[in-house]
N, CA, C and O atoms as a MOPAC input file, in Angstrom:
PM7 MOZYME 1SCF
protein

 N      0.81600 1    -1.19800 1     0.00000 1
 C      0.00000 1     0.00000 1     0.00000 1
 C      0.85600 1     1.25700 1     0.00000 1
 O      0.34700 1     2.37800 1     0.01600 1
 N      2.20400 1     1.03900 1    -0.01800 1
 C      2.87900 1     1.92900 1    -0.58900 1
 C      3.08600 1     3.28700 1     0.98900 1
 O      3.17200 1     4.51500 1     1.02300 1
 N      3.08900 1     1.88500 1     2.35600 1
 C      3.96700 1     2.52300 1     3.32600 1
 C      5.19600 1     1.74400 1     3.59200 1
 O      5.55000 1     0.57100 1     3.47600 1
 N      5.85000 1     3.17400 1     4.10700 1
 C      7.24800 1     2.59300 1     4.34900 1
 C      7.20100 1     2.19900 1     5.95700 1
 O      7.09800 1     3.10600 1     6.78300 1
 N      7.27500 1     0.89100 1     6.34900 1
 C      7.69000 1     0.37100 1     7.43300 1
 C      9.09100 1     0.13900 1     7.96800 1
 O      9.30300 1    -0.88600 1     8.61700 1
 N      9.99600 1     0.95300 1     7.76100 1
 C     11.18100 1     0.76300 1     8.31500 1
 C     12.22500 1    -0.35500 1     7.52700 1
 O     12.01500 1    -1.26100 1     6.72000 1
 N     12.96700 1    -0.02700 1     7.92500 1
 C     14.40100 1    -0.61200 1     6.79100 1
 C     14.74500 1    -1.65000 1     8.06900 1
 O     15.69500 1    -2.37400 1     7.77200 1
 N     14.26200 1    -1.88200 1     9.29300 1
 C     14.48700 1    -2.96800 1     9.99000 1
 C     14.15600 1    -3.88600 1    10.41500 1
 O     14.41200 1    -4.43200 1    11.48800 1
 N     13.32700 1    -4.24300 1     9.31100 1
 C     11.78100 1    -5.61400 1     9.88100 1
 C     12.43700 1    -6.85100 1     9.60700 1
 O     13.29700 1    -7.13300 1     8.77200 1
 N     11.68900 1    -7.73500 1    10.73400 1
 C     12.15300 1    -8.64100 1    10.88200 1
 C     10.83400 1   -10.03100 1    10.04400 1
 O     10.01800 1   -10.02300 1     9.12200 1
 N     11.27800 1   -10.91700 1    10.95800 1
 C     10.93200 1   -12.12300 1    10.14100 1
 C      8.90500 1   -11.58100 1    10.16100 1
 O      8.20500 1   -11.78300 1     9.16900 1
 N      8.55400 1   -11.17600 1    10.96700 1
 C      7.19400 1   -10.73900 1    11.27200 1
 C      6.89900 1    -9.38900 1    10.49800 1
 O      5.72500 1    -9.03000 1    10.41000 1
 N      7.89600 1    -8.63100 1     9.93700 1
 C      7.73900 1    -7.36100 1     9.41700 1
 C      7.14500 1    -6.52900 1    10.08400 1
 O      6.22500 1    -5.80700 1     9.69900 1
 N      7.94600 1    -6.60200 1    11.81500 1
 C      7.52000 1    -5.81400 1    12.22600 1
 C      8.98200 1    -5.00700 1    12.49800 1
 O     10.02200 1    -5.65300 1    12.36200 1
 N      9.03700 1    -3.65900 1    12.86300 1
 C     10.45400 1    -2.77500 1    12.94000 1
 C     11.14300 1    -3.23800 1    14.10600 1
 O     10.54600 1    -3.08500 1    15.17200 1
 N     12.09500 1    -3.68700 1    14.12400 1
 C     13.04200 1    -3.62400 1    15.52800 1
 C     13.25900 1    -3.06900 1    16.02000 1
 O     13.54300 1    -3.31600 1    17.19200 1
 N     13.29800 1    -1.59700 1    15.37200 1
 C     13.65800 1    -0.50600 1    16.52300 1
 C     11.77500 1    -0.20900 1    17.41200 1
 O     11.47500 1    -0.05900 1    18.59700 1
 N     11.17800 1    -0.23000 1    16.52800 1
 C      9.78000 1    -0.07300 1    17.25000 1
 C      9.74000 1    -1.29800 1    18.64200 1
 O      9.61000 1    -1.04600 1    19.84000 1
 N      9.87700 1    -2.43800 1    18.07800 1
 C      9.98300 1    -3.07700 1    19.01400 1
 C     10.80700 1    -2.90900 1    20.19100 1
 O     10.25800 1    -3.23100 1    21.24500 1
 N     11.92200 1    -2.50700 1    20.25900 1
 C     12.95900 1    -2.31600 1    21.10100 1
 C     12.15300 1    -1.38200 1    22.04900 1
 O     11.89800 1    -1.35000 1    23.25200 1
 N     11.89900 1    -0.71300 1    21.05700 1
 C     11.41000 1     1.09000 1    22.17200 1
 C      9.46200 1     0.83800 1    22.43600 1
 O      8.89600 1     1.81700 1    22.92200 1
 N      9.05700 1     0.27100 1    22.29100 1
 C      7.77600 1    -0.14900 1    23.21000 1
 C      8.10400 1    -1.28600 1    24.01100 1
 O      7.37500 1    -1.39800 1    24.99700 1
 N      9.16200 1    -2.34000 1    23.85400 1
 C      9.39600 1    -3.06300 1    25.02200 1
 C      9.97400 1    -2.04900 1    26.54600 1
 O      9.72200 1    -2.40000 1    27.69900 1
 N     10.78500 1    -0.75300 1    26.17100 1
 C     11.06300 1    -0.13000 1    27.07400 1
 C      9.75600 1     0.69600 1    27.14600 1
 O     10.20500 1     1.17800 1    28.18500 1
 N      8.91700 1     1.12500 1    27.05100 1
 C      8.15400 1     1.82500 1    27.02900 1
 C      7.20800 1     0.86400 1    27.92700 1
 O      6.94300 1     1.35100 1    29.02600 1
 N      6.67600 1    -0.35100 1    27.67600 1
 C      6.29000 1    -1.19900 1    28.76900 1
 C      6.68400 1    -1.38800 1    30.33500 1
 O      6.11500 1    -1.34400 1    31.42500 1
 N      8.30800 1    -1.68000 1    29.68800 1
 C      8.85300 1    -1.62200 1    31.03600 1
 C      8.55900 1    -0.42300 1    32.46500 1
 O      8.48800 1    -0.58100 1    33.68400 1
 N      8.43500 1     0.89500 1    31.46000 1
 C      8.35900 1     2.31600 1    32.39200 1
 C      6.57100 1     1.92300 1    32.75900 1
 O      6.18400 1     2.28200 1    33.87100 1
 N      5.75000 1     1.35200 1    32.02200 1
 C      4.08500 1     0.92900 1    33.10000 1
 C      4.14500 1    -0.32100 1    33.32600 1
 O      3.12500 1    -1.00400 1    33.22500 1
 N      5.75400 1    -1.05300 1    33.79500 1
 C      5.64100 1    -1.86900 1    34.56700 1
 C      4.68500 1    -3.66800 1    34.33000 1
 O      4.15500 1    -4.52900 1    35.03100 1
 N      5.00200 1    -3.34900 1    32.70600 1
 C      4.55900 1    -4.66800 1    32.20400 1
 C      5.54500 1    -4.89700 1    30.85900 1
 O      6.61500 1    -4.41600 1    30.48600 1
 N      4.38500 1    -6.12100 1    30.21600 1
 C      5.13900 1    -6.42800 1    29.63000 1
 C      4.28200 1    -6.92500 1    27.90900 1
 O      3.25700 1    -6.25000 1    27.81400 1
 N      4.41500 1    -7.62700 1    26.97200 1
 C      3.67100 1    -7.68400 1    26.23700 1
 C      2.46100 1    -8.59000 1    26.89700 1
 O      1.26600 1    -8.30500 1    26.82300 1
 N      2.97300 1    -9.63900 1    27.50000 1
 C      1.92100 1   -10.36100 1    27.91200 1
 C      1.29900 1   -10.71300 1    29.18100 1
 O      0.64200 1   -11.67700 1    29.57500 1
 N      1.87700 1    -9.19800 1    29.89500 1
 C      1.40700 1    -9.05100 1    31.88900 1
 C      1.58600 1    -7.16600 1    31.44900 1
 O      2.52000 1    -6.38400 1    31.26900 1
 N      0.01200 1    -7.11200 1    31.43200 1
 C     -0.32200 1    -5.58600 1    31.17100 1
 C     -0.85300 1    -4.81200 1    32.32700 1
 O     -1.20300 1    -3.63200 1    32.32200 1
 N     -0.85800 1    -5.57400 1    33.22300 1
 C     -1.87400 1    -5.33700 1    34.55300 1
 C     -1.02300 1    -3.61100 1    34.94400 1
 O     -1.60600 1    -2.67500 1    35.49100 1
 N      0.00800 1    -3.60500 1    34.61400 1
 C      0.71300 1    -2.31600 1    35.24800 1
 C      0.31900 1    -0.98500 1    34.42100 1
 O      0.24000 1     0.15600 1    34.87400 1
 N      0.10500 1    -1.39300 1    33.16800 1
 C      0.02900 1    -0.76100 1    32.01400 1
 C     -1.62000 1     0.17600 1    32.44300 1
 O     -1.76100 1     1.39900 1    32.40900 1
 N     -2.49400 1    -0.67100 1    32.75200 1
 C     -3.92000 1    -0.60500 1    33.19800 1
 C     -3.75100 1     0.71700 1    33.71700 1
 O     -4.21800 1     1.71500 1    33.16600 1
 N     -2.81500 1     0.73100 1    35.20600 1
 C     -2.91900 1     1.56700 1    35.89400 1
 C     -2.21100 1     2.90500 1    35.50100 1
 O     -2.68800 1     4.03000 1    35.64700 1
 N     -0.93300 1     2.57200 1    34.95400 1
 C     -0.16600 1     3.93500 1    34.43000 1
 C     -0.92200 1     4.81800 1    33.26200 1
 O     -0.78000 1     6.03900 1    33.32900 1
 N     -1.59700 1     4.35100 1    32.35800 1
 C     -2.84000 1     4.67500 1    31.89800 1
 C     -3.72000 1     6.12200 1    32.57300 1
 O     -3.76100 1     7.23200 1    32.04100 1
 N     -4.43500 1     5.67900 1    33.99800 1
 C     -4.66500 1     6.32000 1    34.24800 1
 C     -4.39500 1     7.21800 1    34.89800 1
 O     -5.27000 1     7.52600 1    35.70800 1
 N     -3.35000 1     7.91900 1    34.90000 1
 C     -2.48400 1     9.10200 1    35.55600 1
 C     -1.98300 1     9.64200 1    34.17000 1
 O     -1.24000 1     9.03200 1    33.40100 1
 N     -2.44000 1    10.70900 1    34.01200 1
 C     -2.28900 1    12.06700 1    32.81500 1
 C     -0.64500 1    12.24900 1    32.81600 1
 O      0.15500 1    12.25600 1    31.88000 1
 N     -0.47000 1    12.38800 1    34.18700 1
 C      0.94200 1    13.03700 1    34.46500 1
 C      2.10500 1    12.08300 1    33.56400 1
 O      2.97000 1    12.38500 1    32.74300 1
 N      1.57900 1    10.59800 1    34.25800 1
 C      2.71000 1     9.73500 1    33.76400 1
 C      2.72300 1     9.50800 1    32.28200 1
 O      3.72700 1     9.15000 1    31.66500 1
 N      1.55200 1     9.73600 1    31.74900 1
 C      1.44800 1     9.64200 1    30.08000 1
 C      2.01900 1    10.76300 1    29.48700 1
 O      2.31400 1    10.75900 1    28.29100 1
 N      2.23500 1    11.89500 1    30.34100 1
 C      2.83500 1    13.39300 1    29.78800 1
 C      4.10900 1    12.96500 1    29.60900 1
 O      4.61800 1    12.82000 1    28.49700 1
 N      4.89600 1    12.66200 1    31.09800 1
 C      6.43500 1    12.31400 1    31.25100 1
 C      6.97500 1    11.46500 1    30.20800 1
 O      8.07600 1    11.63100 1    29.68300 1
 N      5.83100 1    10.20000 1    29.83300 1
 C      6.60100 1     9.45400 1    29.07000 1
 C      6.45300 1     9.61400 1    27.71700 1
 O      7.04900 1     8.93400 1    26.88200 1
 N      5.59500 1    10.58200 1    27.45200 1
 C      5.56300 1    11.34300 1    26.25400 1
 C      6.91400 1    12.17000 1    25.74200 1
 O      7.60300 1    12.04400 1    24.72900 1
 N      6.98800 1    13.02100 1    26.81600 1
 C      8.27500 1    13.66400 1    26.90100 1
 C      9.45800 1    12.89300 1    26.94800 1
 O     10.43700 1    13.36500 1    26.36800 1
 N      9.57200 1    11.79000 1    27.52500 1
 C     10.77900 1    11.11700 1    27.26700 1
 C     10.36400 1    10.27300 1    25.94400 1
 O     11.45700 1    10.00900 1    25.44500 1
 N      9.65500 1     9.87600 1    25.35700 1
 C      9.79800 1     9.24700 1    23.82800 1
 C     10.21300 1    10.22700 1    23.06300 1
 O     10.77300 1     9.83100 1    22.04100 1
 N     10.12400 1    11.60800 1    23.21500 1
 C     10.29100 1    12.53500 1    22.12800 1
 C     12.15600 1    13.21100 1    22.24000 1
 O     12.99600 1    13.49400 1    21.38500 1
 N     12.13600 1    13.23900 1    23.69900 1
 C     13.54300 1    13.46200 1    24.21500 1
 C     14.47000 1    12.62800 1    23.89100 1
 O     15.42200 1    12.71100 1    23.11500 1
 N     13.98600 1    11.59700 1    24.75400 1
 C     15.39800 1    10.38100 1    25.08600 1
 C     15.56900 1     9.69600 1    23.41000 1
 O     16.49400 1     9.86600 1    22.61600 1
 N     14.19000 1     8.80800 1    23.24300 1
 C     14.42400 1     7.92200 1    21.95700 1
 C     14.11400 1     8.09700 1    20.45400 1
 O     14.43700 1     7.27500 1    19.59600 1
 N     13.39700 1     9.35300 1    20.20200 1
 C     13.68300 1     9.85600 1    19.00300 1
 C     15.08000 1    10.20500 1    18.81700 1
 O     15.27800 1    11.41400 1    18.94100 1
 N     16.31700 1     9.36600 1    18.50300 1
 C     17.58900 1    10.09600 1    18.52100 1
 C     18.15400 1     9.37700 1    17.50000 1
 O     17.71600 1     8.30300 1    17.08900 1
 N     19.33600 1    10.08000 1    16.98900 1
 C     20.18600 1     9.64800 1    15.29900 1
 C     20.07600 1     8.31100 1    15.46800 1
 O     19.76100 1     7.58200 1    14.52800 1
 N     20.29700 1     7.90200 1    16.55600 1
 C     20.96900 1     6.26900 1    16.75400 1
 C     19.25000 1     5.51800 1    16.34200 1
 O     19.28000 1     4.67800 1    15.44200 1
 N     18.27100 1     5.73100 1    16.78800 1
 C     16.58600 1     4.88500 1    16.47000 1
 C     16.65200 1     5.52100 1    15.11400 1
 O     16.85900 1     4.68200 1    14.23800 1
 N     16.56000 1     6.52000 1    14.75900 1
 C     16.50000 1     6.77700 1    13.33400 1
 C     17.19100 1     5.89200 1    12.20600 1
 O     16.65200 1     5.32400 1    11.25600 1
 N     18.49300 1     5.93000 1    12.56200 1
 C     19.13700 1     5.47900 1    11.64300 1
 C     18.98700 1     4.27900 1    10.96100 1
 O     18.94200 1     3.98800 1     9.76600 1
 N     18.87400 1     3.21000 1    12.72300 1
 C     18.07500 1     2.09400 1    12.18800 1
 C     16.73500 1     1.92000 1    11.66500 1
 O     16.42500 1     0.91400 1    11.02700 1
 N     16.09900 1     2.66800 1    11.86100 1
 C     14.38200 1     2.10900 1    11.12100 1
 C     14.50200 1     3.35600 1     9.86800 1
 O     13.50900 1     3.56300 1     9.17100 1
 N     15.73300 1     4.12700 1     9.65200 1
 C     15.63400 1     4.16500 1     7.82700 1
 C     16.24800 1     3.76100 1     7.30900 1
 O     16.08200 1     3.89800 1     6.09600 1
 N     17.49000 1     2.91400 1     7.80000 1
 C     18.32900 1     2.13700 1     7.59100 1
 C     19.17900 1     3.64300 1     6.20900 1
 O     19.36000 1     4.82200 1     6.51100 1
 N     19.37700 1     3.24800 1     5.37100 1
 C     20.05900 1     3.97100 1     4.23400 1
 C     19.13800 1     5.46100 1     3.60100 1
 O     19.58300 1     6.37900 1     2.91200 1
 N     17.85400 1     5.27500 1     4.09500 1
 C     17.17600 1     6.17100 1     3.63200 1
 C     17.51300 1     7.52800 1     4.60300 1
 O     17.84000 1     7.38600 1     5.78100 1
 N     17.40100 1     8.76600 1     4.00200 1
 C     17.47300 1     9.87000 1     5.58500 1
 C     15.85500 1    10.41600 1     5.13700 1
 O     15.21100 1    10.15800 1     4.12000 1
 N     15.53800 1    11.17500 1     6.20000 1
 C     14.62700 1    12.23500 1     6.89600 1
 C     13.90500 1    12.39600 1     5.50700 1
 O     12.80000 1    11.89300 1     5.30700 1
 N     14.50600 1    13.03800 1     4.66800 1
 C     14.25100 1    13.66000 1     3.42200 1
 C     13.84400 1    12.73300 1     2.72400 1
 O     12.86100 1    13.11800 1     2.09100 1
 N     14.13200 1    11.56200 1     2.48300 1
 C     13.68100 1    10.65900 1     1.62900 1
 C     12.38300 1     9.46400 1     2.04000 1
 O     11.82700 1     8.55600 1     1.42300 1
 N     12.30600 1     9.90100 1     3.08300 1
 C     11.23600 1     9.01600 1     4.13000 1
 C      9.98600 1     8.96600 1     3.38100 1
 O      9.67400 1    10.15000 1     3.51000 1
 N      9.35900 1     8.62600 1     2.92300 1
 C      7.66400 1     8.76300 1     1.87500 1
 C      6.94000 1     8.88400 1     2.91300 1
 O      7.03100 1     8.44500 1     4.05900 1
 N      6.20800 1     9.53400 1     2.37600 1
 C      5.34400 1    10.51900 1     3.60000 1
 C      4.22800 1     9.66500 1     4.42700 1
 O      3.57400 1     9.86800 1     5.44900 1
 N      4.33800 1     8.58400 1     3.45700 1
 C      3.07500 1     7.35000 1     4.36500 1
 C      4.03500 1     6.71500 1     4.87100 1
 O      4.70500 1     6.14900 1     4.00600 1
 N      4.57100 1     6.48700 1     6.42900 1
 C      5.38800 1     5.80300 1     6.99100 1
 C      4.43500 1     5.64400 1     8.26700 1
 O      3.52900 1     6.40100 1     8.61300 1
 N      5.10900 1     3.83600 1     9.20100 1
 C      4.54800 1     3.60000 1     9.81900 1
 C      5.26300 1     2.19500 1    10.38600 1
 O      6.44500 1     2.04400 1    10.07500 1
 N      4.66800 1     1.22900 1    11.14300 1
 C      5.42500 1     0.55500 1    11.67300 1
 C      4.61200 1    -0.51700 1    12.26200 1
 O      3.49900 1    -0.01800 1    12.42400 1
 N      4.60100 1    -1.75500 1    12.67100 1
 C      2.99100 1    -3.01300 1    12.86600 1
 C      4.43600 1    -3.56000 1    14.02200 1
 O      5.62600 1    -3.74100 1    13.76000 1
 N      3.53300 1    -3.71700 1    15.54000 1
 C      3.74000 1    -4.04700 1    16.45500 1
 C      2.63900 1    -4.46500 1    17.44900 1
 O      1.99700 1    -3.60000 1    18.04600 1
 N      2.40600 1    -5.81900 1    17.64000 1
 C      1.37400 1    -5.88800 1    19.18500 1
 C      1.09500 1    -4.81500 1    20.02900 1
 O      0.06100 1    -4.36100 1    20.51800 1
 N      2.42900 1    -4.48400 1    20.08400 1
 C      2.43800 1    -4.15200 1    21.76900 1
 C      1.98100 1    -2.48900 1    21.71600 1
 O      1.68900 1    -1.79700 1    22.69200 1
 N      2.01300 1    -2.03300 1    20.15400 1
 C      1.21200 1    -1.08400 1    19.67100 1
 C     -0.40200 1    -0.36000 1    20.86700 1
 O     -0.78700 1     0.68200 1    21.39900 1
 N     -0.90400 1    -2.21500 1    20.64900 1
 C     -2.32300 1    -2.05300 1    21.30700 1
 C     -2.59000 1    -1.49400 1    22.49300 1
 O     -3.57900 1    -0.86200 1    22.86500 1
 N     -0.95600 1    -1.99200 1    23.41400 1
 C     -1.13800 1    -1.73700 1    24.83600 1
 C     -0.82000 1    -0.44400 1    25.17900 1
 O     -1.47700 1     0.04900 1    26.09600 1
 N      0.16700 1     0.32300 1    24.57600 1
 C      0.90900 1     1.60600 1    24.83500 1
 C     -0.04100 1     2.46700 1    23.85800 1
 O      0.67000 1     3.24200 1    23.21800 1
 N     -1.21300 1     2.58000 1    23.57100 1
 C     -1.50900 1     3.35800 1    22.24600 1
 C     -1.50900 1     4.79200 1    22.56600 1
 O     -1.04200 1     5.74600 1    21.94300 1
 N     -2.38600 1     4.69800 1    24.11200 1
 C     -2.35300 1     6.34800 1    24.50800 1
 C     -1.39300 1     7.20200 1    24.23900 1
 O     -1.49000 1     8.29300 1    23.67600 1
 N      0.09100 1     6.36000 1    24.90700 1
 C      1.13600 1     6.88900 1    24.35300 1
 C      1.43600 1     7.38600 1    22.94000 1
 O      1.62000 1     8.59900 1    22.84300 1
 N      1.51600 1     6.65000 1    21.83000 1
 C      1.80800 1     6.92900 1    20.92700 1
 C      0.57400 1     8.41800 1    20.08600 1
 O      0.90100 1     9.28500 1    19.27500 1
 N     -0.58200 1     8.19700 1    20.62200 1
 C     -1.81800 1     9.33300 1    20.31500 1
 C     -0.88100 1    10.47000 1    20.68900 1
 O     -0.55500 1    11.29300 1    19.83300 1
 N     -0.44600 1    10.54200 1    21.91400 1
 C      0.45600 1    12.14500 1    22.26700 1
 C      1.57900 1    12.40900 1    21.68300 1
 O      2.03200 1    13.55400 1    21.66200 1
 N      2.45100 1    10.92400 1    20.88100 1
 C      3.31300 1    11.48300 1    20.32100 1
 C      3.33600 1    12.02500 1    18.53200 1
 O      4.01300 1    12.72400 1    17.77800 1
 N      2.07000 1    11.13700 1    18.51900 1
 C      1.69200 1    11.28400 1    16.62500 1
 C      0.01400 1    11.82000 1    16.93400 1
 O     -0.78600 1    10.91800 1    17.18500 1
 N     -0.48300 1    13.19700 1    16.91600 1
 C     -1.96400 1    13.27400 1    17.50300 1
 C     -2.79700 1    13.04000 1    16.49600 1
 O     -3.99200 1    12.74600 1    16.52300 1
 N     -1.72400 1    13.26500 1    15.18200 1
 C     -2.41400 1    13.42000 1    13.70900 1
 C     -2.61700 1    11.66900 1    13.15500 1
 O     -3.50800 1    11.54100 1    12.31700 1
 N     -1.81200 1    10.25300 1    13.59000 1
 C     -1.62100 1     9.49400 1    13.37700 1
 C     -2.81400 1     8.61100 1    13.11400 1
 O     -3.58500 1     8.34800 1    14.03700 1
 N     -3.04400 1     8.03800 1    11.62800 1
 C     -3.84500 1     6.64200 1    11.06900 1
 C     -3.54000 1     5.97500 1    11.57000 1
 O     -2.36500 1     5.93300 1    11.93400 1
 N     -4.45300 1     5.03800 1    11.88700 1
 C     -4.20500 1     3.95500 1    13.01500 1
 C     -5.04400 1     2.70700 1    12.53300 1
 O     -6.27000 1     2.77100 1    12.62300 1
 N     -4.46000 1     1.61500 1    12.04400 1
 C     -4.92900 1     0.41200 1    11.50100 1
 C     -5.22300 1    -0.38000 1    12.47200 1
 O     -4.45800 1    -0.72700 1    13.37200 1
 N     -6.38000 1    -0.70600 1    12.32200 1
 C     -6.47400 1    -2.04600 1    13.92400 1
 C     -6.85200 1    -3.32000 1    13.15800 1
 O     -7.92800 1    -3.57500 1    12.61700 1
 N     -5.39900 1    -4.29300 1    13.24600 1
 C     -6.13400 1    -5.69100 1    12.57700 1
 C     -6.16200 1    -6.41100 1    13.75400 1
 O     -5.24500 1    -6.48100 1    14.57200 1
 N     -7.87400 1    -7.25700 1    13.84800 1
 C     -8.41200 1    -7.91600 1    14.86600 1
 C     -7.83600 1    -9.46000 1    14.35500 1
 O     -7.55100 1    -9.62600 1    13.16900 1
 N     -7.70800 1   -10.44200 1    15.24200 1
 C     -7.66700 1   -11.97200 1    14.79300 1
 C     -7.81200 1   -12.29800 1    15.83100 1
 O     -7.64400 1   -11.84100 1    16.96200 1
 N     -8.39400 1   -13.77600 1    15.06600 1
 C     -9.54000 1   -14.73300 1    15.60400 1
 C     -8.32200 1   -15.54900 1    16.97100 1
 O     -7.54300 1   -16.44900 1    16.65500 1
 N     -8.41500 1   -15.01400 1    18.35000 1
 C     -8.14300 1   -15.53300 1    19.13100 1
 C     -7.27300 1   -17.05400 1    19.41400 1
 O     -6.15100 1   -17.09600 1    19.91800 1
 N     -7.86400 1   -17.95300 1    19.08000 1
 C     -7.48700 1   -19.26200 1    18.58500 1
 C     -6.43600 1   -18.95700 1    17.74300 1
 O     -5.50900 1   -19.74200 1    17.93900 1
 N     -6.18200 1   -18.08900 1    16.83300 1
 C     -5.10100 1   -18.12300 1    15.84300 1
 C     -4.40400 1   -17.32000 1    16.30000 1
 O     -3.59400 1   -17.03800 1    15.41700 1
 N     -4.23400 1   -16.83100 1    17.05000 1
 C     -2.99800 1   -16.13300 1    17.98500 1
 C     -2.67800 1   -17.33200 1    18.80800 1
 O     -1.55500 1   -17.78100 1    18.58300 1
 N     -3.16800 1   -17.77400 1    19.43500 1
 C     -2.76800 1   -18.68300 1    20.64400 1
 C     -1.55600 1   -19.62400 1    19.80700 1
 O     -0.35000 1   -19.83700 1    19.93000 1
 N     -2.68300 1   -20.04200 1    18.87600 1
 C     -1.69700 1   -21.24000 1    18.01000 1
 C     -0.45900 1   -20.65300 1    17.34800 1
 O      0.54200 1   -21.26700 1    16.97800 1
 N     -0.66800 1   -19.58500 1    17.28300 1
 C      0.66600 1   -19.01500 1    16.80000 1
 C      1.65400 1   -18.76700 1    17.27700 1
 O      2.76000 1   -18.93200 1    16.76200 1
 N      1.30800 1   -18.12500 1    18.83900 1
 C      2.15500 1   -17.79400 1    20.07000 1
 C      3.07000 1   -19.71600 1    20.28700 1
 O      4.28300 1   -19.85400 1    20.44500 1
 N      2.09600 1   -20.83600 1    20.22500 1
 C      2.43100 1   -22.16900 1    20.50400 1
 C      3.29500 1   -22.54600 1    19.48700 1
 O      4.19300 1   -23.28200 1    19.89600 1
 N      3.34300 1   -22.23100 1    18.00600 1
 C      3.98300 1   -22.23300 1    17.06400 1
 C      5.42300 1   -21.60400 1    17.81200 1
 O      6.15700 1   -22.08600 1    18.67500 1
 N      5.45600 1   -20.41700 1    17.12500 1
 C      6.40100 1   -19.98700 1    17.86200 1
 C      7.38000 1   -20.41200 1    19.20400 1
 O      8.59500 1   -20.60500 1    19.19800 1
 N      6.77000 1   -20.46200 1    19.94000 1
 C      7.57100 1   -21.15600 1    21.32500 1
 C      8.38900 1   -22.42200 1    21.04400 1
 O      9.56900 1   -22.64900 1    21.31100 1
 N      7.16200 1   -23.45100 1    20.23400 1
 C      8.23500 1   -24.30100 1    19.81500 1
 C      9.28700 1   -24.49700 1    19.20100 1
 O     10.28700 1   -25.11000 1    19.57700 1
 N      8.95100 1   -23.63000 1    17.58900 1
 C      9.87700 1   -23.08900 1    16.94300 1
 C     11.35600 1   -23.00700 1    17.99600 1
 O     12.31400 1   -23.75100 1    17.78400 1
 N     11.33800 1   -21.97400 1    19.14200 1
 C     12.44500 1   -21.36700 1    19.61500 1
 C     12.88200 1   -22.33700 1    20.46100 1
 O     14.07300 1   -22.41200 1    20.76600 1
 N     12.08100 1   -23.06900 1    20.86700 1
 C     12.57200 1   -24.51800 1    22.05800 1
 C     13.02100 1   -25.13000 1    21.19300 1
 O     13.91000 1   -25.85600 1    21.63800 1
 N     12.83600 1   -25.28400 1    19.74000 1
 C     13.62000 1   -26.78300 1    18.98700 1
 C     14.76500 1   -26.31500 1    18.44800 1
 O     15.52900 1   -27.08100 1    17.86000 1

């Protein structure tokens, strides 16, 4: 569809650097992709969604995350439909609303059962 998802996707085509920086971004509400219970609560405090607003824009917007998710491309050459497919998207979203307010936002739903089996896929995959 003629977006650019980053010059660092992996086997899932999802960005590594995205990933990297919502796994820390979890970490600061105290969860994780799959123990959100902390997330629930940091949620509701304005303040803490401000701070960590301010630190996504401070700390990890920097040459070093850039570089990797344009890999060879710079700033200037970025196509103006850019974007990035991550789970953990779902859990941190508030966040990301304060950092992109203008931001399209794709929500693909799946059929429960086919996550599970996939998550089981996977695991084994990495155990064998």
């Amino acid at each position: 569809m003629g977006v650019f998802m980053g010059d660092d996707i992996e086997v899932n085509n999802e960005s590594l650097s995205f990933q990297l920086l919502n796994d820390k971004l979890l970490n600061l509400t105290h969860s994780h992709w799959d123990q959100v219970n902390g997330a629930r609560y940091f949620f509701d405090d304005q303040q803490a969604i401000h701070e960590a607003t301010e630190l996504i824009l401070k700390k990890y917007f920097n040459r070093r995350f850039l570089k990797a998710y344009l890999g060879k491309a710079s700033l200037l050459d970025t196509p103006q439909n850019w974007g990035w497919k991550d789970p953990r998207n779902t859990i941190i979203l508030p966040l990301w609303t304060k950092v992109f307010p203008n931001a399209k936002i794709i929500f693909i739903y799946r059929n429960g059962v086919d996550s599970a089996a996939s998550l089981v896929h996977r695991e084994n995959k990495q155990n064998y």
